[in-house]
N, C-alpha and C positions, 0 to 999 in steps of 0.2 A: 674857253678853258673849262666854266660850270659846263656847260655841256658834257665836253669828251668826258671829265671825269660824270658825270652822270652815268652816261654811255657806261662805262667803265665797271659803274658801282652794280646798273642793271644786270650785266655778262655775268659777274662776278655772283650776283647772287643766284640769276636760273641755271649757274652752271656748279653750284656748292663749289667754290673756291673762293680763293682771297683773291682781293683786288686787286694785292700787290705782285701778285702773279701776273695778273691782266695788265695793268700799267706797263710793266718789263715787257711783255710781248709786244706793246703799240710800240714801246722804244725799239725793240730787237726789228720791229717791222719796218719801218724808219730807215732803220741806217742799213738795214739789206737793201730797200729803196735805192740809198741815197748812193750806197758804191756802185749799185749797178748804172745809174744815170750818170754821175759824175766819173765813171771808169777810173778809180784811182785807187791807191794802196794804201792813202794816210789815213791815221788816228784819226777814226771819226766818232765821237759821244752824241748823242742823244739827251736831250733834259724837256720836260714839261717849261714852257713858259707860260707865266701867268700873261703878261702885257698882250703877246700875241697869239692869245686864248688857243695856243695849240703845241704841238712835239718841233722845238729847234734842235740844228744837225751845227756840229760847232768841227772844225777840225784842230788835233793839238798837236803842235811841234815843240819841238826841245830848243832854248835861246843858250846859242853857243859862239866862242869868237870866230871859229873857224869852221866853215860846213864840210864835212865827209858826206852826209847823205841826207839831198835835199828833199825826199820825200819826208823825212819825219822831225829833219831839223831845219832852224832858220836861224841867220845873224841876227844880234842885239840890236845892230842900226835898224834892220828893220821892223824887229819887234819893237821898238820904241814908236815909229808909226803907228801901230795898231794898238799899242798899249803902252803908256808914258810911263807905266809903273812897273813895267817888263827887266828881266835883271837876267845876268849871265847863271846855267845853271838851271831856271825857272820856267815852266810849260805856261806857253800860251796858247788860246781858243781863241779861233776866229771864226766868226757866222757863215754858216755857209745858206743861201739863200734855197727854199724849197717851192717857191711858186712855180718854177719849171720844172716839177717833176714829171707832172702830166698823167693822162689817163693808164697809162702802163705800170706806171712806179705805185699808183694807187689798188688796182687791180693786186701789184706783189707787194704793197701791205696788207689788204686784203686775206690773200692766202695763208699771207706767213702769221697772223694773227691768230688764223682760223685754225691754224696745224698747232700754233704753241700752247690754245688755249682748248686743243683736243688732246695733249699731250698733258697738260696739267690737270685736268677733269678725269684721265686715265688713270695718274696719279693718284686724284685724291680719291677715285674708288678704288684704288687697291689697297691704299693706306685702311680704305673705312671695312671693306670686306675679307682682307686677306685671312684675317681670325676667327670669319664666323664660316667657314666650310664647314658644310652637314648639318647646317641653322633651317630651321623649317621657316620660311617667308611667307608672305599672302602676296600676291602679286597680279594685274589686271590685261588680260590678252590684249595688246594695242595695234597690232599689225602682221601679215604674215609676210615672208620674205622666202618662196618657195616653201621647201616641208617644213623650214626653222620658224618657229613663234616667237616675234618678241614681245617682253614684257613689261608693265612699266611696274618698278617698285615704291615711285612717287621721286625720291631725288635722283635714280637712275635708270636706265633698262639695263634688261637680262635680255639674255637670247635662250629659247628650248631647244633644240637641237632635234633632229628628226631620232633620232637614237636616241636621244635621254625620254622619249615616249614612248605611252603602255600603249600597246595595239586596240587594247580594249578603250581606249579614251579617242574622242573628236571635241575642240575646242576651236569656238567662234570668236571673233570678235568681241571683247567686253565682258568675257567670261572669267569669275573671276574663280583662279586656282592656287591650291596651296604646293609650293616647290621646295625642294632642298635647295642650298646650292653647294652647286658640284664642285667649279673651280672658277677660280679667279686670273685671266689673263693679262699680262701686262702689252706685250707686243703683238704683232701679227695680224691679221687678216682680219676674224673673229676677237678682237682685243674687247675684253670687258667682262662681265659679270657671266660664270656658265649655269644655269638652274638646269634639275632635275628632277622627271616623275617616276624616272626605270628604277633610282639609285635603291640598295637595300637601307639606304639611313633614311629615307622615306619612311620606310614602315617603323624604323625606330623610334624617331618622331612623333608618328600617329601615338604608338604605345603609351610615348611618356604622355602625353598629352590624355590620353585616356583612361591609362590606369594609374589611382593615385600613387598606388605600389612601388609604382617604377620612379614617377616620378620623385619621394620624398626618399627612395634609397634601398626601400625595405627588398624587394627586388629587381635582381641586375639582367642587364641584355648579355647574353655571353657573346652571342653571335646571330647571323642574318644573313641568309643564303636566298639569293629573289633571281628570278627567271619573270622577267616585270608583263603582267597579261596574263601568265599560266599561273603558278606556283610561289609561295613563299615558306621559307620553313627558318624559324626563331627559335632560339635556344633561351633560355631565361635559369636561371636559380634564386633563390629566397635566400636571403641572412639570417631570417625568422625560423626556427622549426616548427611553428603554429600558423605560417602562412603559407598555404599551398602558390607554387609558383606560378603554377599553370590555371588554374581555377580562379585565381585573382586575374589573369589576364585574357580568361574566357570570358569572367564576371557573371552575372544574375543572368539565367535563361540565357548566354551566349549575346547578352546586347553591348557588352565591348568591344569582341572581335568585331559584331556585327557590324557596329557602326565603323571601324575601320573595313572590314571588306566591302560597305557602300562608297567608301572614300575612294578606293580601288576599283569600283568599276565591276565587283562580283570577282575579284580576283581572290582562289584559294590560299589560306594561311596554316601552316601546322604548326601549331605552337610545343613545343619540347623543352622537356626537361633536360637541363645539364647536366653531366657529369663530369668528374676531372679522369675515370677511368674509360677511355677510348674503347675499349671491348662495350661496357654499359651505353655510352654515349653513341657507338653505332647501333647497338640495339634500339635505342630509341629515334636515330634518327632516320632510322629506315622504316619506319612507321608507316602504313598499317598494315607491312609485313611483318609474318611471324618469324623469326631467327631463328634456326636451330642452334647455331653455335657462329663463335667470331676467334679466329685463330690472326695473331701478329706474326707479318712473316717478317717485316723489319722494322725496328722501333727508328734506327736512324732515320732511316728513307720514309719514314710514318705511309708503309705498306701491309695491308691488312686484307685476307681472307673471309669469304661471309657465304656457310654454307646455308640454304634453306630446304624448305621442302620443293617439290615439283611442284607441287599445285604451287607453291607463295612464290616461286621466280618470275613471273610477270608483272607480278604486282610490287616486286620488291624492284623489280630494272626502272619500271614506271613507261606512260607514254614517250619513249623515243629514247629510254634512259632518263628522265629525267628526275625519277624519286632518289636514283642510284646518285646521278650529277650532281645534284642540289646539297643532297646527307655527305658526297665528297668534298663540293665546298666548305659546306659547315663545320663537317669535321679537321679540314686541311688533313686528310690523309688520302693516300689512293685505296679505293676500295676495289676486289674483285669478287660476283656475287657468282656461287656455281651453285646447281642443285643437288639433290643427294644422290643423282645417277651419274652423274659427269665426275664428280667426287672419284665416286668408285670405279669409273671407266679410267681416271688418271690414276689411282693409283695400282690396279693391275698392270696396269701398262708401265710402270715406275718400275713394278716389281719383276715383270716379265722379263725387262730394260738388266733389273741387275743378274736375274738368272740366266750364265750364257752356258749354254746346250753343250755337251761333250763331255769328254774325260779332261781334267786341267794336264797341261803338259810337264805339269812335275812328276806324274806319273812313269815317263820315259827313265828319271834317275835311278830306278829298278832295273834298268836294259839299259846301262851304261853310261847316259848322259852326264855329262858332271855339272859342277854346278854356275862356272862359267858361262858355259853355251846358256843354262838356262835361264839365268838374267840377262844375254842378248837378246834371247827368243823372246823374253815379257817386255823388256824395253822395246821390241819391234811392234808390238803388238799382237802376239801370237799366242793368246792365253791358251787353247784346246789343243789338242793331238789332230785334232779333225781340220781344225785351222790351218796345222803346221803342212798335212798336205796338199792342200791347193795354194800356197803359197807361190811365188815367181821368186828365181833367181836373183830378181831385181831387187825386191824386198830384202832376200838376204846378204845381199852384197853394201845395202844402206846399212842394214845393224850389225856390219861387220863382222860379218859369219866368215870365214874359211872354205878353201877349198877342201880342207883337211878336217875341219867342224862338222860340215855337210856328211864325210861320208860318216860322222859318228852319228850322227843325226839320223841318217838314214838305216844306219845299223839299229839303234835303238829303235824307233818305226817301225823294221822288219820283227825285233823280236817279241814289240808288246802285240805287233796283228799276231803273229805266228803263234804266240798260247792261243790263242780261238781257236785257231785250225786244227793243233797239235791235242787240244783234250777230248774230241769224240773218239777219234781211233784210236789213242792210251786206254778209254774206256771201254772200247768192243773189244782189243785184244786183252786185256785182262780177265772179260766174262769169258773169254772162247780157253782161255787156259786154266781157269778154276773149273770148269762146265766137266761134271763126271761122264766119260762113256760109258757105256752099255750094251749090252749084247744079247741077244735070244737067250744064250746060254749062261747068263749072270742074272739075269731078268729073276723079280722076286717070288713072280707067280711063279714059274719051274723052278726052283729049288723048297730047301724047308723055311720056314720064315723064320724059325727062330734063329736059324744059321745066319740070313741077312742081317739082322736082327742087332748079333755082335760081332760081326764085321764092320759093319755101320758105326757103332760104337767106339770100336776100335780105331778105324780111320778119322772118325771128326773127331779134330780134340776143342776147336772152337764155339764156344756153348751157343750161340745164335745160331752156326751154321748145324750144330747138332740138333737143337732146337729143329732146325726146318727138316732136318733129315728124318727125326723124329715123327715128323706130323705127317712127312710122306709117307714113311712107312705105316702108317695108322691108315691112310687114305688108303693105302693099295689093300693092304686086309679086309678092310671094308669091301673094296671094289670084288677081293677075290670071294668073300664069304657071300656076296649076291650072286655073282656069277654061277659058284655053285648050286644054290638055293634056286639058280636058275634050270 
């Protein structure tokens, strides 16, 4: 009996549980044992005996006058055999002998020990870690199990997962690394402690640990956007207006960062300034591109616009996108980054979009259309006159045009083309009938000129067109007084 509870006390302690955990399982093992050897359905208990320095199996029945069911009960005459003190009413235990369990029944205490007290050690780590997720650890590489490392943290392991690691990192045997942990699993496969070196609370960690700033309050982590191997980019702000935020977490000649980017493996950090205004705060976290401007296209949907110059679009997308990706997480908003040529290529084309080509088709209600037909034609989608003739029949029989609409329709069409046609010949035969004839014998060279002269006069009474008559008549004077002269 010193023995097993020995046994017992030893499990207990290299497995950080109580005993009384451990004891419960020897029993639970016990009486799994004991049904599957003895094949039976009764009450069977389990107790520590001291006498027989080990786990007795007792089976207990109900002492009744009359038996219904002898698997759990038994008459009073016979429990007075077994127990003189046995009364109607009152459970009696009878021993049930375990020297014939054998190598099998031992083997399934065995297991069933092994499961209860891996099940309670499950337990008591998630009891111990479920509060400390995002806790910086130290912890010592003890094995590798494919790409996953496990770790030992002294009362438990962790597992690293091939994905909770930096590309930039290789880790041996014995090496000892500092980890967050990520999660803590109760069931499953992977069941137990998760650590991490990709997580962005990594590097938050490192900070507090290395700037006293952060640590003692004066300034806060706003946020932490990590792409773990390439890129880090931190948001910080000060409570202090005398303490620069960023400058405290650069530190003297850059040996804070520093000594966290040897933590990392050489991995880059951008340290940024927060803001609570989103236009500012993308400003800065697209860094070390320059912004021309930051337009919000939706504050619900935290969707936002980001024009720059040409030359700074490369540098503001980053390798692969990544300066653009990282400044989206940090900010939680969608960012779209265009240049100032694409700008103005969308919006000529917006604008082009709204200007549509033609005469509008309210133009027709001057040549009769009324105003009926012309709320079917814009509900059809027939904005132009230009539009209205290549339309199909099919079209207009969906927007519930007429047989009797159509030909107004088409009247009106014929009358607004028909002014084009109808104003050059209104305007030649109007010159051919204001247009003076002439004759040898009216002609101003063969008569006296002063006679032309007021006749001319006489006949125009319109002061322009006397005006012109006037200036001919000077012209031809001229002409005849060279002529002579000739």
């Amino acid at each position: 009996m010193d023995t097993l509870l020995q046994h017992i006390e030893l499990l207990s302690k290299e497995k950080g549980i109580d005993p009384q955990i451990v004891s419960d399982a020897v029993k639970d093992a016990m009486l799994v044992a004991a049904r599957k050897h003895f094949r039976t359905n009764e009450d069977l208990v389990a107790e520590f005996d001291a006498q027989k320095k080990g786990v007795s199996i007792y089976s207990v029945y109900k002492v009744v006058e009359e038996v219904q069911d002898p698997v759990h009960e038994m008459l009073l005459s016979e429990a007075l055999r077994h127990d003189p003190k046995a009364s109607a009413g009152a459970d009696i235990r009878i021993y049930r002998s375990t020297e014939s369990l054998g190598r099998i029944s031992a083997q399934t205490v065995r297991q069933v020990i092994l499961q209860k007290v891996r099940e309670a050690e499950r337990e008591a780590v998630y009891s111990e870690y479920a509060n400390r997720v995002g806790e910086l650890v130290n912890c010592v590489v003890k094995r590798m199990e494919g790409q996953d490392l496990i770790c030992d943290l002294g009362k438990t392991e962790a597992r690293l997962p091939k994905k909770e690691q930096s590309r930039l990192e290789n880790f041996s045997i014995g090496d000892r690394v500092r980890v967050v942990i990520k999660a803590v699993e109760k069931t499953g496969k992977n069941a137990g402690l998760i650590v991490s070196r990709a997580a962005a609370e990594l590097v938050e960690r490192l900070f507090e640990q290395e700037v006293p700033e952060i640590y003692d309050g004066t300034v806060l982590i706003k946020g932490c956007a990590r792409e773990a191997g390439e890129r880090t980019k931190i948001a910080v702000i000060s409570r202090d207006r005398d303490v620069d935020s960023v400058g405290a977490c650069v530190g003297m000649k850059g040996m804070r960062v520093q000594s966290i980017i040897r933590e990392l493996r050489g991995e880059k950090i951008d340290i940024i300034e927060h803001s609570e205004d989103p236009v500012v705060f993308a400003t800065h976290a697209l860094s070390p591109a320059k912004i021309t401007r930051v337009t919000v296209l939706s504050g619900v949907d935290k969707h936002m616009e980001v024009i720059v110059d040409d030359s700074q679009l490369s540098l503001a997308i980053g390798k692969k996108g990544q300066n653009v990706r990282l400044a989206s997480k940090l900010l939680g908003w969608r960012i779209d980054i265009k240049s100032e040529e694409e700008k103005r290529q969308e919006v000529e084309s917006a604008m082009a979009a709204l200007t549509v080509p033609g005469a509008p088709v309210s133009v027709l209600i001057d040549h009769g259309l009324s105003e009926s037909i012309l709320e079917k034609l814009l509900t059809a989608g027939i904005p132009t006159v230009e539009r209205l003739t290549s339309v199909t029949q099919e079209d207009l029989d969906n927007a519930g045009v007429t047989t009797e609409m159509v030909e107004v329709i088409q009247a009106a069409v014929n009358s607004y083309y028909g002014q084009f046609d109808s104003q050059p010949a209104e305007a030649v035969a109007g010159y051919v009938e204001e247009a003076p004839t002439t004759s040898e014998e009216e002609s101003p060279a063969s008569g006296n000129e002063e006679e032309v002269e007021a006749v001319a006069a006489e006949e125009v009474t319109d002061p322009v067109v006397a005006g012109e008559s006037a200036a001919t008549t000077n012209e031809t004077k001229e002409s005849g007084t060279i002529e002579n002269a000739d």
